[in-house]
C-alpha positions in Angstrom: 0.0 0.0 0.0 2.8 2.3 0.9 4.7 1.7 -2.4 2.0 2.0 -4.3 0.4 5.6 -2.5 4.4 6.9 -3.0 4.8 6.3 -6.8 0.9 8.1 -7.0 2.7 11.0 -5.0 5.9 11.1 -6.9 4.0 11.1 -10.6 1.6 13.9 -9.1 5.1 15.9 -8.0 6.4 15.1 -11.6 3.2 16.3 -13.3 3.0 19.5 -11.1 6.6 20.3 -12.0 6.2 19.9 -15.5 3.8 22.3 -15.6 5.5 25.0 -13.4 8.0 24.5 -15.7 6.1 24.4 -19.3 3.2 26.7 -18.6 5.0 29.3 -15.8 8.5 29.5 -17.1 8.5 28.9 -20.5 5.4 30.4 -21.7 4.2 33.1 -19.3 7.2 34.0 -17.4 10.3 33.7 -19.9 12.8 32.7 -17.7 15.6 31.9 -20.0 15.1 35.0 -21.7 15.1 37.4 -18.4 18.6 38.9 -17.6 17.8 39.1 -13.8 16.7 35.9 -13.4 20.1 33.7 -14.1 20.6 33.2 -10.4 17.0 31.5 -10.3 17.5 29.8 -13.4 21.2 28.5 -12.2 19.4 26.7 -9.1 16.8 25.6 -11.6 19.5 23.8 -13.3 21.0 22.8 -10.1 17.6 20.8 -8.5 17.1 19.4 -12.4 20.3 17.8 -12.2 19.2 16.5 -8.9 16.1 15.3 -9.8 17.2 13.5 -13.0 19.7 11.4 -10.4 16.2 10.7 -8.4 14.1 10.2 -10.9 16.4 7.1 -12.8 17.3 5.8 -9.4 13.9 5.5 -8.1 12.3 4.2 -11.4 15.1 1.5 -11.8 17.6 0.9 -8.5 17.2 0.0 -5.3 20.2 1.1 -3.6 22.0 -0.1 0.1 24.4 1.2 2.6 26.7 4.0 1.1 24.7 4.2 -1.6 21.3 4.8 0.3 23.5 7.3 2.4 24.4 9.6 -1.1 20.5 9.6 -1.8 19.2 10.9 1.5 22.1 13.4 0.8 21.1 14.5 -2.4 17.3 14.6 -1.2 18.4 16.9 1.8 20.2 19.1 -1.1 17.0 19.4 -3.0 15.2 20.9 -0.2 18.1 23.3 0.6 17.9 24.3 -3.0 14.5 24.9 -2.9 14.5 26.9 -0.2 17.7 29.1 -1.6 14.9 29.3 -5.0 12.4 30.4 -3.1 14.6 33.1 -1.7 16.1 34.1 -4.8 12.5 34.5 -6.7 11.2 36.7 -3.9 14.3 39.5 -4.1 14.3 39.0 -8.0 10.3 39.2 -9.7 6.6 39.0 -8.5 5.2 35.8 -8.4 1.9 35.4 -10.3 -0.8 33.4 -7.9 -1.0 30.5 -10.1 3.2 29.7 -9.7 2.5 30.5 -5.8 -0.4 27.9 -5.6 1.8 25.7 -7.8 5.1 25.7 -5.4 3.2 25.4 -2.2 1.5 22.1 -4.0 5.3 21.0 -4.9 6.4 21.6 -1.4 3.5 19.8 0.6 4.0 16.6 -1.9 7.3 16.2 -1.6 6.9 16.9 2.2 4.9 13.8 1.8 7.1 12.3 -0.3 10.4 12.1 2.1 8.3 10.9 4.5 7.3 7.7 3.1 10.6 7.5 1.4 13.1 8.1 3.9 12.2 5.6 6.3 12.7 2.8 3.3 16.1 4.6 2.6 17.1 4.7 6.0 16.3 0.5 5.8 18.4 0.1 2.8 21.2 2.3 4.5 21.7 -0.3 7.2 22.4 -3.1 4.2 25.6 -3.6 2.6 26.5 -1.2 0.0 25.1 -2.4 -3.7 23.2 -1.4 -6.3 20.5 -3.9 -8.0 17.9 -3.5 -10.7 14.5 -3.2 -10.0 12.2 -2.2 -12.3 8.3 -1.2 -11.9 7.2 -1.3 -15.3 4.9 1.6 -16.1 6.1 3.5 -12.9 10.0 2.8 -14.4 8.4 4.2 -18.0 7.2 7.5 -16.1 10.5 8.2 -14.4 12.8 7.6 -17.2 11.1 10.2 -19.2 10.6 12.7 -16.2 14.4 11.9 -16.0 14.7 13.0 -19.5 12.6 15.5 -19.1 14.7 17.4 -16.4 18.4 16.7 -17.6 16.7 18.7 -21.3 15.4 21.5 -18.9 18.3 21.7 -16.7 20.8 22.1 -19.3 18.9 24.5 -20.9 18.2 26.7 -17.8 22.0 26.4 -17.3 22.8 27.3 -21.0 20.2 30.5 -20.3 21.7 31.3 -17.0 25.3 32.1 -18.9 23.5 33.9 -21.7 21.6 35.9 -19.4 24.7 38.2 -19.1 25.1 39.0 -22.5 21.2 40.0 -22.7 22.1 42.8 -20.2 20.1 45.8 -21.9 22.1 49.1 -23.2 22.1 52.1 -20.5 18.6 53.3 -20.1 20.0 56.8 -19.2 20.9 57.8 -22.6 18.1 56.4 -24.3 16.3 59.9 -23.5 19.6 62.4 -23.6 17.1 64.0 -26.6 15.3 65.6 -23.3 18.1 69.0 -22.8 16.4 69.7 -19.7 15.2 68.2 -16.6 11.6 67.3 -17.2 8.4 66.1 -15.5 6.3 63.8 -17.6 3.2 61.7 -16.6 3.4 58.8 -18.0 0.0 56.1 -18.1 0.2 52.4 -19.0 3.6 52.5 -16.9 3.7 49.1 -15.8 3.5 47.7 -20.1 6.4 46.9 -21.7 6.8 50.0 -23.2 6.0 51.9 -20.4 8.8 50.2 -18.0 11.2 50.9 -20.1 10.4 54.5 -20.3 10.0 55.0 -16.4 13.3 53.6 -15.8 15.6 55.6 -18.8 13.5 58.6 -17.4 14.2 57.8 -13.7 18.1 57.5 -14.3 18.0 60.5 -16.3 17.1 62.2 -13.7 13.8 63.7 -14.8 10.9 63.9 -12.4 8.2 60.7 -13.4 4.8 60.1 -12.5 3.1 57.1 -13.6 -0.5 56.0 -13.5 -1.1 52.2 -12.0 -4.3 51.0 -11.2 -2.5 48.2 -9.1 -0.1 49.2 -6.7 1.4 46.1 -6.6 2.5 46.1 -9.9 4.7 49.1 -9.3 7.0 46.2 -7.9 8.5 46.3 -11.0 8.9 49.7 -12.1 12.8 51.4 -11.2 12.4 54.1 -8.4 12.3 57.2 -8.2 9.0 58.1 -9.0 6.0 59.5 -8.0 2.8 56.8 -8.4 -1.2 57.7 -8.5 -3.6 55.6 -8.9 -6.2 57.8 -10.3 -5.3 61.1 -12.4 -7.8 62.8 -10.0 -5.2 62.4 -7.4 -2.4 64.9 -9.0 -3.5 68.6 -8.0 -4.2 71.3 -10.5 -1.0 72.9 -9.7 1.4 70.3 -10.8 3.4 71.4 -13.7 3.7 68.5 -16.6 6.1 68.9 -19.2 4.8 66.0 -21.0 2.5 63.2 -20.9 3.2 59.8 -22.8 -0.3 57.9 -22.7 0.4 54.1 -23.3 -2.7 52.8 -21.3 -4.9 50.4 -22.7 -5.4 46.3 -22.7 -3.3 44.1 -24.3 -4.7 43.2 -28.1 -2.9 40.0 -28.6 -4.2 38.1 -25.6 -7.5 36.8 -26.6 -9.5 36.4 -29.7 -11.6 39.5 -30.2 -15.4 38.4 -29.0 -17.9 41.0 -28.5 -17.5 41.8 -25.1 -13.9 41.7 -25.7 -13.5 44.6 -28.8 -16.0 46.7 -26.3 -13.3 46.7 -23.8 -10.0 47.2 -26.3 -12.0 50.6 -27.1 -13.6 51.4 -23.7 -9.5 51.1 -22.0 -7.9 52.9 -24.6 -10.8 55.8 -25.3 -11.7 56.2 -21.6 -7.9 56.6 -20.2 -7.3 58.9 -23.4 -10.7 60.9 -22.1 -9.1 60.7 -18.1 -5.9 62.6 -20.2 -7.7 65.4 -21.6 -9.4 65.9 -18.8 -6.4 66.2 -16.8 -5.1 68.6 -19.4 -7.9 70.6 -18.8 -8.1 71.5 -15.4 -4.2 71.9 -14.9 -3.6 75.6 -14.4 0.0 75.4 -16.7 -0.8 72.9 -19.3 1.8 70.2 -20.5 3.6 71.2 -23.9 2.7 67.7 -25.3 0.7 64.7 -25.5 2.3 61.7 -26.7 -0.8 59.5 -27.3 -0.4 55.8 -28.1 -1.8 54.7 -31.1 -1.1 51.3 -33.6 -0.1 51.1 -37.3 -3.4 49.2 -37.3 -5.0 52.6 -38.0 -4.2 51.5 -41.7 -5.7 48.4 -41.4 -4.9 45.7 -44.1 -1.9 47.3 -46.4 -0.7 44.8 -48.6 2.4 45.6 -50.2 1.3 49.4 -50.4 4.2 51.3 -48.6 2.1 53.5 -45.8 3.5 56.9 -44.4 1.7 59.0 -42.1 -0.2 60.6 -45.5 -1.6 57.4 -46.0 -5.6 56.5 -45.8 -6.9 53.2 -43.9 -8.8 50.7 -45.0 -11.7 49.8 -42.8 -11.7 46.5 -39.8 -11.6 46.5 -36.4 -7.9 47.7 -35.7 -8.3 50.8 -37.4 -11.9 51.3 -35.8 -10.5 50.7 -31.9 -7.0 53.2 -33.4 -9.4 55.8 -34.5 -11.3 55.8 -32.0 -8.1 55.8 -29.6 -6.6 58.6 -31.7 -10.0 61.0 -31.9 -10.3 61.5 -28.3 -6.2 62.2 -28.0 -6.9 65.5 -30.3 -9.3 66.7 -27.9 -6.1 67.7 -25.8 -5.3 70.1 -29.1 -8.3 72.7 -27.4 -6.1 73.8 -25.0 -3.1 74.3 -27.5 -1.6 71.2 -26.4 0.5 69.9 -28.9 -0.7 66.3 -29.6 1.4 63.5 -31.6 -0.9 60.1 -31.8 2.2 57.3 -32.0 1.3 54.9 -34.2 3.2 51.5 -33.1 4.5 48.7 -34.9 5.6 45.7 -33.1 7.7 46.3 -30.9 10.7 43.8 -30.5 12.5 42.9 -26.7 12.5 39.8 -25.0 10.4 41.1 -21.7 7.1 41.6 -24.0 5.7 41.5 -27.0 5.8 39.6 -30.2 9.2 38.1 -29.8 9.2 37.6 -26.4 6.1 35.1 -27.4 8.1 33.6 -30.5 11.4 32.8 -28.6 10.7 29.7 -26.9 9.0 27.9 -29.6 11.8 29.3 -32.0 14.7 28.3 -29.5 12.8 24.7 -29.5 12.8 24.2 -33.2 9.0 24.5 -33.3 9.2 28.3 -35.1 8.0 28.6 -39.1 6.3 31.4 -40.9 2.5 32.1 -40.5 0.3 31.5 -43.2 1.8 32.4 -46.7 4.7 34.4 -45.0 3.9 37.2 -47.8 2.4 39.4 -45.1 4.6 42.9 -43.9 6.0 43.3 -40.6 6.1 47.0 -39.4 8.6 46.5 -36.5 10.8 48.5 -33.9 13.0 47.3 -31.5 12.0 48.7 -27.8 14.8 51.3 -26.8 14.7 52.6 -30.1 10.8 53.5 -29.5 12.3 54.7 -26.2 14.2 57.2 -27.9 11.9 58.3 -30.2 9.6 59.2 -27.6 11.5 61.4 -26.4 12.9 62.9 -29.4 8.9 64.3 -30.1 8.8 64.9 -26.7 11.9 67.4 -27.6 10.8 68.6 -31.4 8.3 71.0 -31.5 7.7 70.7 -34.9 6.2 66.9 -34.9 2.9 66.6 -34.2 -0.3 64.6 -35.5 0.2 61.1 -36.9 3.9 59.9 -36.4 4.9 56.1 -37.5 6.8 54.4 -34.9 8.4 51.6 -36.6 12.0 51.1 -38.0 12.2 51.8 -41.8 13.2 48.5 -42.9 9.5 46.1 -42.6 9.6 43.1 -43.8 7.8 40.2 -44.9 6.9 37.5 -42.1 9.0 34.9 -44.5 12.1 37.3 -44.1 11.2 37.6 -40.0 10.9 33.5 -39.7 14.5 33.0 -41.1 16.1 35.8 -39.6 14.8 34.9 -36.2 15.8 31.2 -36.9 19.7 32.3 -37.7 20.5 34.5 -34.6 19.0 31.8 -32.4 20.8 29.0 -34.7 17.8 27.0 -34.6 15.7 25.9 -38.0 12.3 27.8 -38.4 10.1 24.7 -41.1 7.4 24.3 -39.6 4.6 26.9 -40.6 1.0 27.5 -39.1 -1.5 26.8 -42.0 -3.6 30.3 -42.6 -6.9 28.6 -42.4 -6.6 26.7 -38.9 -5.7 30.4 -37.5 -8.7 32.1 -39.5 -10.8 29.0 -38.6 -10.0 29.8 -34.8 -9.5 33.0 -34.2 -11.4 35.1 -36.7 -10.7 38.5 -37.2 -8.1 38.4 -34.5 -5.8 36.6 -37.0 -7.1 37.8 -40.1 -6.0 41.5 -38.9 -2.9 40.4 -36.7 -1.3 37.5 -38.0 -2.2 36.5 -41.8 -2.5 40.7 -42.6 -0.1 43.1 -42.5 0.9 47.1 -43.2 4.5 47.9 -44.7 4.8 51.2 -42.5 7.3 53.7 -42.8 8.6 56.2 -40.1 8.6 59.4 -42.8 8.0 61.8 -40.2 10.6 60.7 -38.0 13.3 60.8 -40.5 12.7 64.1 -41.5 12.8 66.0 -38.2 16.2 64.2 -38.0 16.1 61.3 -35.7 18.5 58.3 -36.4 17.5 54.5 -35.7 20.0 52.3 -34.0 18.7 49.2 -34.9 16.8 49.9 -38.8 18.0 46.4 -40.0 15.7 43.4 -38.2 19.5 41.4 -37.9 20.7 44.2 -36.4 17.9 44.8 -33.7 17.9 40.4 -33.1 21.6 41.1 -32.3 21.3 43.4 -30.0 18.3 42.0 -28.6 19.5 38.8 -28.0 23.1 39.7 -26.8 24.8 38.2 -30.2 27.0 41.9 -30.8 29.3 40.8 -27.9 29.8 39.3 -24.9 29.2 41.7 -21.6 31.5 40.8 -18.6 30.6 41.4 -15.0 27.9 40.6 -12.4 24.5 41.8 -13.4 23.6 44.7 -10.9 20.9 44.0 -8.7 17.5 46.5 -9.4 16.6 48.6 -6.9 13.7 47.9 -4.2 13.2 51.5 -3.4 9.3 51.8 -2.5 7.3 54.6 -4.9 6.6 57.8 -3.5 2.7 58.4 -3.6 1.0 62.1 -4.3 1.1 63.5 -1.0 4.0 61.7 -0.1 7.0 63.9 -1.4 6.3 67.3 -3.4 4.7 68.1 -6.9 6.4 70.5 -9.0 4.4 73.6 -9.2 3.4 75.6 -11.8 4.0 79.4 -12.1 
């Protein structure tokens, strides 16, 4: 009975770590592809080494004396390992609930585990050393492939935990030295991908930040110093605002577009954009600009036309929800507010977006093009949106409708193989047009199997220079191929936000 309730207790430990593995730190948390974490991804690597020793010994050994003595050892080094993880993941990132829930699961099973398992090792201790086989047919089955399973992982988490150095991003700092002046922008949608990025090359700049979050919590992961509301009611009329950059709004790549669902992509963008003007309006020294977020799906489906900011749309639901997004920004142009609607492409980094979602399936050999692979990628890589930000933010003369993508597009095709040669990994296997239509609609029809071949006209002419205009060039700086970077990565700051009320406003006069 014993035996038989431990091997149900070991395959539920294996089936709950293969999916805190698979679902939290492959596909929603990115792990191997997040510079901070390669101390948690070294002691990943460490307890799947471990594990794969446990796993082949369990499924196919039974082992006496010395032998039974190295086992408890290397059981009593999981735990300490654990614990160290544990450690190391609350200095380092916020836990979603799920991975919480998960590792409080792992930990009570494998509490229950050592306790039906040590007192049969402590038996076997008391033997004369040996080894003998013992096999347990489908039980042996399970833990040679879990064994499998975590020797792939564990060398791969080690493998990331080296490259993690060399994915240390460029100095945020200079990524807004367009700015000659200390400035105070507001910036909303600050905990996005975008946004983060922003806060931090602004904070280390040494401008003067406030950022709208809804969730206080998730300010966890924005770089000090700044000043946080949770409501743009909360900042007085007599703050002075240099400039607000409005990237609020829900994600559009998450979920098929139901109803319910396109209601809410308009209603987050439109109302926070409404929450904006408004703000503008009752501040007694108006900003000098509003940087409104926008998409290059205010074109809608392209083809191969090549789209400036003279361009018209054609009509579908992303340029609806843009120009929607974009008419209530230009309500902030009343109170000679000078308004520039950003219209996005994808935005390339491995922290969000597109490629963030690509890499693992792309680092597994699983990547291909979508549908025909004919469609146009409008692309720019994340610090050099950064930049450009603040480069309008600095330029009086752009306003209205500026392209924010790099002026090189290309075709899906060209994206699949050049994504495949930085990560050295083959990109065959493509994603049939029809399943996606057949399954998500619209949603792919617009975001996946369509396509606009943007260009950033306005942006070149007032003079601003991409780093990264080639897509090799951006993967290689992206995913730290342009050269090795020695040293420790430095440890973020834990520096609580400062709250309206808290510290002082800049005034107007």
């Amino acid at each position: 009975m014993t035996s038989q309730v431990l091997w149900t207790l070991i395959a539920i430990q294996i089936a709950m770590g293969a999916f805190d593995t698979l679902y939290h730190h492959e596909l929603t948390e990115r792990l191997a592809w997040r510079p901070s974490q390669r101390h948690e991804l070294k002691l990943h690597a460490v307890r799947n080494g471990l594990y794969a020793g446990l796993f082949l010994t369990l499924g196919l050994l039974e082992v006496y004396g010395a032998w039974a003595l190295l086992m408890l050892a290397v059981l009593t080094v999981e735990v300490v390992v654990t614990l160290m993880d544990f450690v190391e993941e609350d200095m380092s990132r916020k836990l979603p609930a799920s991975e919480r829930v998960n590792h409080t699961l792992l930990a009570l099973n494998y509490g229950a585990i050592l306790a039906l398992i040590v007192p049969v090792l402590l038996g076997w201790a008391a033997k004369p050393t040996g080894i003998i086989a013992s096999p347990h047919g489908l039980w042996s089955l399970m833990c040679v492939a879990a064994t499998v399973g975590v020797a792939v992982f564990g060398v791969r988490d080690l493998l990331a935990s080296k490259r993690a150095v060399r994915l240390n991003p460029a100095p945020a700092g200079e990524l807004v030295s367009a700015l000659p002046a200390r400035k105070t922008v507001l910036v909303t949608g600050a905990t996005g991908f975008i946004g983060r990025r922003l806060i931090e090359a602004l904070s280390i700049a040494g401008h003067q930040v406030i950022v709208l979050v809804r969730d206080p919590a998730k300010a966890v992961n924005l770089r000090p110093p700044f000043l946080m509301v949770t409501n743009l009611d909360e900042i007085p009329a007599e703050t002075a605002i240099d400039a607000i950059v409005n990237l609020a709004g829900e994600p559009i790549a998450d979920w098929p577009w139901t109803p319910s669902r396109r209601a809410r992509l308009v209603a987050s963008r439109v109302e926070m954009t409404d929450g904006a003007v408004r703000l503008i309006e009752r501040l007694e020294v108006r900003p000098l600009v509003l940087v409104s977020g926008s998409a290059t799906g205010w074109y809608g489906l392209g083809g191969d036309e090549a789209l400036t900011e003279d361009s018209e749309g054609n009509a579908c639901f992303s340029r609806e929800l843009t120009m929607a997004w974009e008419a209530a920004a230009v309500h902030a142009a009343r109170y000679r507010v000078r308004v520039v609607r950003l219209r996005i492409g994808l935005v390339l980094g491995t922290e969000g977006g597109l490629l963030a979602k690509l890499l693992t399936p792309f680092e597994f050999g699983l990547g291909g093009r979508i549908g025909s692979g004919q469609q146009w990628m409008s692309w720019i890589e994340r610090d050099d949106l950064v930049r450009l930000i603040a480069h309008i933010i600095a330029t009086p003369q752009l306003d209205g409708a500026v392209n924010a993508t790099a002026p090189n597009p290309v075709r899906n095709a060209d994206f699949t193989r050049a994504l495949g040669r930085a990560l050295n990994r083959p990109a065959l296997l493509p994603v049939p047009a029809a399943a996606l239509t057949w399954t998500l609609g619209d949603f792919a029809d617009e975001l996946l199997l369509g396509g606009q071949r943007v260009l950033p006209a306005k942006a070149l002419a007032s003079g601003f220079t991409f780093r990264h205009d080639t897509l090799p060039g951006a993967l290689a700086a992206i995913l730290g191929l342009e050269g090795t970077i020695s040293g420790a990565l430095s440890a973020a700051p834990t520096a609580q936000p400062a709250r309206i009320g808290d510290a002082p406003l800049p005034k107007g006069g």
